[in-house]
C-alpha positions in Angstrom: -36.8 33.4 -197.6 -35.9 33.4 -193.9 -38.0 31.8 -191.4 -39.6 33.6 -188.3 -37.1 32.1 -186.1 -34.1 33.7 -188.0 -35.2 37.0 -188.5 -36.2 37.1 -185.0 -32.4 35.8 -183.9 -31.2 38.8 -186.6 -33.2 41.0 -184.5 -32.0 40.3 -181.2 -28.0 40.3 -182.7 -28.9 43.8 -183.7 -26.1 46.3 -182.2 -27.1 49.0 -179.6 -26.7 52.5 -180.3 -24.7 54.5 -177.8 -24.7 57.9 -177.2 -21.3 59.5 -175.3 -21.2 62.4 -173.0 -18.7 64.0 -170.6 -20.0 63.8 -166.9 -19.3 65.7 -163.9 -19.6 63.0 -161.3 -19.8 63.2 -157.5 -18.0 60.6 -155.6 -16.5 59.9 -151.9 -12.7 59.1 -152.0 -10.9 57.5 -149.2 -8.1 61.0 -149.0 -5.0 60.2 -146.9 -7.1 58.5 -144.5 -10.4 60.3 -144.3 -13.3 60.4 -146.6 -13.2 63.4 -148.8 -16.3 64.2 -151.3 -14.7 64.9 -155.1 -16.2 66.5 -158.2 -14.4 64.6 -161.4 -15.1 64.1 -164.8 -16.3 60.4 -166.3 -17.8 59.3 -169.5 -21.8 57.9 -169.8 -22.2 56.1 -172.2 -26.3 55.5 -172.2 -28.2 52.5 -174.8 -30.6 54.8 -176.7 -32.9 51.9 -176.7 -33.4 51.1 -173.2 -32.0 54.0 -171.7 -29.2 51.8 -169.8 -26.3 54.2 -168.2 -22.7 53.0 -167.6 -20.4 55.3 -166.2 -16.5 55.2 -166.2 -14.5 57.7 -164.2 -12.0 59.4 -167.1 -8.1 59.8 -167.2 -9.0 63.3 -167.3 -10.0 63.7 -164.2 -6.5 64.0 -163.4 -6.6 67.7 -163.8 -9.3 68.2 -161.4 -7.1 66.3 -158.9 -4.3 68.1 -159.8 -5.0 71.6 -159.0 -8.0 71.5 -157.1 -7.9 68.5 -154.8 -7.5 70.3 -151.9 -10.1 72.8 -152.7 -14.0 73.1 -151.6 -16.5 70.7 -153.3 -17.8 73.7 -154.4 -14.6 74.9 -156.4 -14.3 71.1 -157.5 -18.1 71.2 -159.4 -17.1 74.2 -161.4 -14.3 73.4 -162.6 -15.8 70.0 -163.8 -18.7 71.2 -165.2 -17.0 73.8 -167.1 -14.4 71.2 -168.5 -17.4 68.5 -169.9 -18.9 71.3 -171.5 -15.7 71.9 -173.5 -15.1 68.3 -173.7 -18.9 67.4 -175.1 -18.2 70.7 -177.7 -15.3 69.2 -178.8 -17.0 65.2 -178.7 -20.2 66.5 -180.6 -18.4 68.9 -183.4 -15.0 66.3 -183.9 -15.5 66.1 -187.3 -16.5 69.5 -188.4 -13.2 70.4 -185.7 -11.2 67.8 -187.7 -9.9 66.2 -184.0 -9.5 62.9 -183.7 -8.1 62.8 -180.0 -7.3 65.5 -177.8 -3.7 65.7 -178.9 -4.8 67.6 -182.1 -6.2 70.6 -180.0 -5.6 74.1 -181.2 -6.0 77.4 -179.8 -8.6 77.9 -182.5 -10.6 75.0 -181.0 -11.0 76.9 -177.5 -11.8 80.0 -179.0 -14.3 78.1 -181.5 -15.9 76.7 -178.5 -15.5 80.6 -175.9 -17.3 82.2 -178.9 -20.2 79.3 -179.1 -21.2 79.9 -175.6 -20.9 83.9 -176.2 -22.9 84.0 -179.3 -25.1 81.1 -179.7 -25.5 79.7 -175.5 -26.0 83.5 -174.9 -24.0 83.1 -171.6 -22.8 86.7 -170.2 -19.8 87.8 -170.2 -18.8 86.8 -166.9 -19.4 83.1 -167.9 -17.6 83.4 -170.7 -14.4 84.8 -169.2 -14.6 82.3 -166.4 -14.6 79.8 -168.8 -11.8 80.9 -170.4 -9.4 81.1 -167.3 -10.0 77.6 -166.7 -10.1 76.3 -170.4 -6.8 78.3 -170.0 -5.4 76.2 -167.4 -6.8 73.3 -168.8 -4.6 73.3 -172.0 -1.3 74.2 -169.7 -2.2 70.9 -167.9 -2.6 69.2 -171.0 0.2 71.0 -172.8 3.1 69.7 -169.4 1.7 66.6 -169.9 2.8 66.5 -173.5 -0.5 65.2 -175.0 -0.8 68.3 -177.4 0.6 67.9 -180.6 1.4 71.6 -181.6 1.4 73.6 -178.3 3.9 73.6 -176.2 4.5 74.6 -172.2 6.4 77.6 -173.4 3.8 78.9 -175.6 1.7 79.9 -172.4 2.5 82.9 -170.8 2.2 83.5 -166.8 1.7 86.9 -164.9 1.4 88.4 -161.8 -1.8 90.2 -160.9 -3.8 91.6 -157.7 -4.5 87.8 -156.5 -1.3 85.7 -157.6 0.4 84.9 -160.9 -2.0 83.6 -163.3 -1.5 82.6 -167.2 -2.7 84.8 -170.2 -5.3 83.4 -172.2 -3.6 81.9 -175.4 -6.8 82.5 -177.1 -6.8 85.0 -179.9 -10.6 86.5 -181.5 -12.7 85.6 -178.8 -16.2 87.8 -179.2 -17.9 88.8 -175.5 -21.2 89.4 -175.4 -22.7 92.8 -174.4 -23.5 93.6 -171.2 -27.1 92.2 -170.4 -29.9 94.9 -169.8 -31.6 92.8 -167.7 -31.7 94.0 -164.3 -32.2 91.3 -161.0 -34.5 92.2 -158.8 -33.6 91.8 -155.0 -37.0 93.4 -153.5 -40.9 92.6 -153.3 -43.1 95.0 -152.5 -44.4 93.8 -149.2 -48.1 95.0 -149.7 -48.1 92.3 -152.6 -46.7 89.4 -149.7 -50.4 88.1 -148.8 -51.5 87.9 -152.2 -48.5 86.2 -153.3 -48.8 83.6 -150.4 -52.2 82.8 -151.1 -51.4 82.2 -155.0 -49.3 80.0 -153.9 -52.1 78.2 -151.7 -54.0 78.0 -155.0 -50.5 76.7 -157.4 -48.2 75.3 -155.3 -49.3 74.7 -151.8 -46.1 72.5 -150.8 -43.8 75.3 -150.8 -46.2 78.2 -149.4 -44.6 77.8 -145.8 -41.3 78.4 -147.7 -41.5 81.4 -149.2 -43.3 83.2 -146.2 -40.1 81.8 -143.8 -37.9 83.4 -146.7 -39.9 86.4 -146.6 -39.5 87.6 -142.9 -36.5 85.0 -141.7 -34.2 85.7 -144.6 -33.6 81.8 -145.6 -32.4 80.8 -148.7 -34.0 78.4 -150.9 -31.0 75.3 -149.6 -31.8 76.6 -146.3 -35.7 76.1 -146.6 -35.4 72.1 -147.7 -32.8 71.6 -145.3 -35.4 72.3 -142.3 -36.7 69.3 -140.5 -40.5 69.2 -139.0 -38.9 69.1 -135.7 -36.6 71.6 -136.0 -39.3 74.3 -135.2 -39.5 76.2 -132.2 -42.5 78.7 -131.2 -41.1 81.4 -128.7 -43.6 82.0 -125.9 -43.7 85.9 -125.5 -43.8 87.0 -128.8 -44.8 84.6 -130.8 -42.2 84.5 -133.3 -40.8 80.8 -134.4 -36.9 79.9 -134.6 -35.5 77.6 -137.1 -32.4 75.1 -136.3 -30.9 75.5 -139.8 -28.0 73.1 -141.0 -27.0 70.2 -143.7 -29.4 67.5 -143.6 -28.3 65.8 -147.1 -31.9 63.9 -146.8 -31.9 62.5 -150.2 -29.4 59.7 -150.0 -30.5 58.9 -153.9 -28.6 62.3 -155.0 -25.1 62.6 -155.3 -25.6 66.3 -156.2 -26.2 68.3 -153.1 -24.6 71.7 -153.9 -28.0 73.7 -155.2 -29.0 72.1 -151.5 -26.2 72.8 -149.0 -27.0 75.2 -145.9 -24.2 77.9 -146.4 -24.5 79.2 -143.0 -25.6 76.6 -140.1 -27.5 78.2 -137.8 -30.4 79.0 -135.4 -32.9 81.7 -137.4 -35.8 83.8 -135.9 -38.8 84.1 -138.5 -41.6 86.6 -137.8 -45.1 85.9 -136.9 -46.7 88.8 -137.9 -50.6 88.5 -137.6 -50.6 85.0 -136.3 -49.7 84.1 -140.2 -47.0 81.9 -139.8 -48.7 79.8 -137.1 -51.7 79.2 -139.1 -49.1 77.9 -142.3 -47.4 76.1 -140.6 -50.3 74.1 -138.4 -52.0 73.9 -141.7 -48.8 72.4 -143.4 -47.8 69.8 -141.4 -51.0 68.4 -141.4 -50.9 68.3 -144.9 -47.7 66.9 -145.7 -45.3 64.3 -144.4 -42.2 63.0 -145.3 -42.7 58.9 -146.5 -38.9 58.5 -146.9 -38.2 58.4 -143.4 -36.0 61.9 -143.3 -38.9 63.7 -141.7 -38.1 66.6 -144.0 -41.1 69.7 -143.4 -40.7 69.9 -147.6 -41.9 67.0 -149.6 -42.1 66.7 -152.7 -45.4 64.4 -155.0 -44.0 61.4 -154.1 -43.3 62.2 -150.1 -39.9 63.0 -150.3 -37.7 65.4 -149.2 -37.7 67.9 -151.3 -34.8 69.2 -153.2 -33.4 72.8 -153.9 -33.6 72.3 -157.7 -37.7 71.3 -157.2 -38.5 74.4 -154.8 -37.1 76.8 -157.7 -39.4 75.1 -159.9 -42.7 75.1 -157.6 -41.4 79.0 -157.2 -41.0 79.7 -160.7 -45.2 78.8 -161.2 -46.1 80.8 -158.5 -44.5 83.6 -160.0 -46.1 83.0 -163.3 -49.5 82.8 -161.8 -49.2 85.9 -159.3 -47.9 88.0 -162.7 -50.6 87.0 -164.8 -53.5 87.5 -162.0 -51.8 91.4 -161.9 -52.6 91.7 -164.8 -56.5 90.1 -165.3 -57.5 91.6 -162.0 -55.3 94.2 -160.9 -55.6 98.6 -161.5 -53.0 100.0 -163.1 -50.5 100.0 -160.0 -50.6 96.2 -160.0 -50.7 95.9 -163.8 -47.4 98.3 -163.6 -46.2 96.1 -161.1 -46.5 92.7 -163.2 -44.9 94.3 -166.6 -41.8 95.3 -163.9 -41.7 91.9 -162.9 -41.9 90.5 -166.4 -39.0 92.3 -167.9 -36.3 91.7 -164.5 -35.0 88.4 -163.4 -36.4 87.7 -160.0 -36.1 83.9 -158.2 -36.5 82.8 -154.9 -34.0 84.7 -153.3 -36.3 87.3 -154.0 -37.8 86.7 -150.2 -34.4 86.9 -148.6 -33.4 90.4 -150.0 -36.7 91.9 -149.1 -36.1 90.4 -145.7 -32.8 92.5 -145.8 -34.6 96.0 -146.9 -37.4 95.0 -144.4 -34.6 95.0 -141.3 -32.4 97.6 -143.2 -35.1 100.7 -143.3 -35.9 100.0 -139.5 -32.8 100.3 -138.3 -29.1 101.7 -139.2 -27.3 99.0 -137.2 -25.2 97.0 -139.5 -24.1 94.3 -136.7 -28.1 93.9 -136.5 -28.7 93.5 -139.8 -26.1 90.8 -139.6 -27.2 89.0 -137.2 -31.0 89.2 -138.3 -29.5 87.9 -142.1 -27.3 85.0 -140.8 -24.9 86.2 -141.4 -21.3 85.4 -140.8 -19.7 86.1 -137.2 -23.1 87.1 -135.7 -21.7 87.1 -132.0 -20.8 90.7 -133.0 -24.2 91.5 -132.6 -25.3 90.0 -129.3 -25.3 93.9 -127.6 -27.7 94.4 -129.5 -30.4 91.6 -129.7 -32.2 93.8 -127.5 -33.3 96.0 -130.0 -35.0 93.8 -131.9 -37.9 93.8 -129.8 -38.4 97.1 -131.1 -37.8 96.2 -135.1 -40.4 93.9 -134.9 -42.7 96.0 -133.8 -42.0 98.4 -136.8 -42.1 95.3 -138.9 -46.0 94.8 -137.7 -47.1 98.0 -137.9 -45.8 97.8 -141.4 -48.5 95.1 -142.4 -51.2 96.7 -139.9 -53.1 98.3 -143.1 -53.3 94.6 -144.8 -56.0 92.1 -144.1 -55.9 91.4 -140.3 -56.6 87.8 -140.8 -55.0 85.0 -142.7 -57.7 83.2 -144.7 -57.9 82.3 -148.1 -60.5 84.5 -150.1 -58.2 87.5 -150.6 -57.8 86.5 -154.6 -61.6 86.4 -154.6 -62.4 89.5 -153.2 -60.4 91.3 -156.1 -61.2 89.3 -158.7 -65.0 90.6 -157.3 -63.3 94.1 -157.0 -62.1 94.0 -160.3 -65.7 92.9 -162.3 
């Protein structure tokens, strides 16, 4: 029989168990003397025990850098993120695939894996055809390089179309998904904005601020958590606030800062209709305060800056919460109103296309419009800054029938309205 001290020593010899994945991983390269920010692929292998992670950058990555090295970041990520997910199908089904190494891929191995994420990932069809152009140009890489077994260069045929040549996909049976019936919403009904801001005073106070700026300055989401508390300007003869909007990359801890990236720097005006946005955003700095030192005006539980990715989600409860209160407390309008909601895809960018139908109905000037959205080349519409003056006043008289003052207690009178 063995003593304690062996069976603990046999314990401690025991081998970890690994689990592999394909990565897309964010890194800063030194590029023909400048630093340049890369997307590329590595391999994690994590201890399932402890939860260890190493990471190791993969020969692969060689196609990124090939074709797409002198693209945006942006382009970069895709690209990666669409090759690990073929990579990981292939890594995770190898047996029932009957692949030992990538040199015995098929053509029946990409459409295996085109027709998972159709049938079974449910992605649209879109998605799947996007993946396919660049699974596509993923086994022409592989196929010059001479790693595939059975396929060769010549097998691949190349085109010319609207945008440039381009090669046919090789892949043969591929099922696309129906169009989806769900519709995306791009509009909020403004009566509903005060409710819905003081929902989220009740669910999700942190980001409250957030969606009224989205809601009459247009931001988006990466926009909102870019915003610094200092960044903030009140504009004495109106009242209105402007925002200085650009990259920030506060969190230093998170490699991934696409979901978070301004795509527009610029200075925005947000409307203060009512007073409202003075009283938020007294109220919120008061409450919360960046402990990271980035002096972010978004913070997240543990004080810092908050990300893109963590707004959404904040967002996503306050929609859950303003949909099911329609429907306890509401008449039959609001009730309608929540059901519509339920059955259409609506996120955060919710606020910025209301914004855009807000500006759009009052007036028919689309260098306006622009420049009120942020949009590109707004010098275009400097002749006619003027008019805003005018547009906001139409904007105000627009909420003049609402409550005239900002104070919680709006969800409490109807719940009383509705007993």
């Amino acid at each position: 029989m063995k003593s304690n001290k062996e069976y603990d020593d046999g314990i401690n010899q025991v081998v970890p168990i690994y689990k592999f994945e394909f990565v897309p991983d964010v890194m800063w390269i030194d590029w023909y003397g400048e630093q340049k920010k890369f997307c590329l692929i590595s391999v994690k292998k994590t201890i399932i025990e402890t939860g260890q992670e190493f990471k190791v950058l993969h020969p692969i990555s060689e196609y990124i850098l090939s074709r797409y090295s002198s693209r945006r970041f942006n382009t970069m990520k895709k690209h990666s993120d669409n090759i690990t997910a073929f990579l990981n199908y292939l890594y995770t089904n190898k047996k029932k695939l009957g692949l030992t190494s990538l040199s015995d891929l098929t053509f029946t191995h990409g459409t295996n894996f085109l027709n998972y994420i159709s049938m079974e990932k449910k992605l649209n069809k879109n998605t799947v055809q996007t993946y396919e152009r660049v699974i596509t140009n993923f086994y022409v890489f592989l196929s010059t390089k001479g790693i595939l077994a059975t396929i060769s260069p010549e097998e691949f045929q190349k085109v010319q179309g609207n945008w440039g040549k381009y090669y046919l996909s090789p892949f043969k049976g591929v099922q696309y998904p129906t169009p989806s019936q769900r519709k995306k919403e791009h509009s909020f009904p403004l009566q509903y904005l005060p409710l819905l801001i003081e929902i989220s005073i009740l669910v999700a106070p942190r980001i409250t601020l957030g969606i009224y700026i989205q809601f009459m300055g247009g931001l988006r989401h990466g926009e909102v958590v870019n915003l610094k508390r200092t960044q903030a300007q009140r504009r004495i003869n109106n009242g209105d606030f402007t925002f200085k909007i650009e990259n920030q990359k506060f969190r230093k801890d998170i490699k991934d800062h696409t979901s978070s990236e301004v795509k527009r720097p610029r200075t925005q005006e947000v409307y203060n209709v009512k007073g409202w946005l003075t009283t938020l955003f007294e109220d919120h700095v008061k409450l919360y305060k960046a402990e990271d030192g980035s002096n972010a005006l978004f913070v997240n539980a543990r004080g810092k800056a908050m990300t893109a990715k963590s707004y959404s989600q904040y967002f996503n409860k306050v929609k859950q919460y303003f949909c099911n209160y329609l429907r306890a407390y509401g008449d039959e309008d609001d009730i309608a109103l929540a059901d519509h909601l339920r059955l259409v895809d609506w996120s955060t960018h919710i606020g910025r296309g209301s914004f855009t139908n807000m500006i759009a109905e009052r007036t028919d000037n689309p260098f306006l419009l622009a420049y009120k959205r942020g949009d590109k080349n707004p010098e275009a519409a400097l002749p006619y800054i003027a008019k805003t003056a005018k547009i906001r006043k139409r904007i105000e008289r627009s909420f003049s029938s609402l409550n005239n003052e900002y104070l919680p207690g709006l969800v409490e009178r109807r719940k009383r309205k509705g007993d």
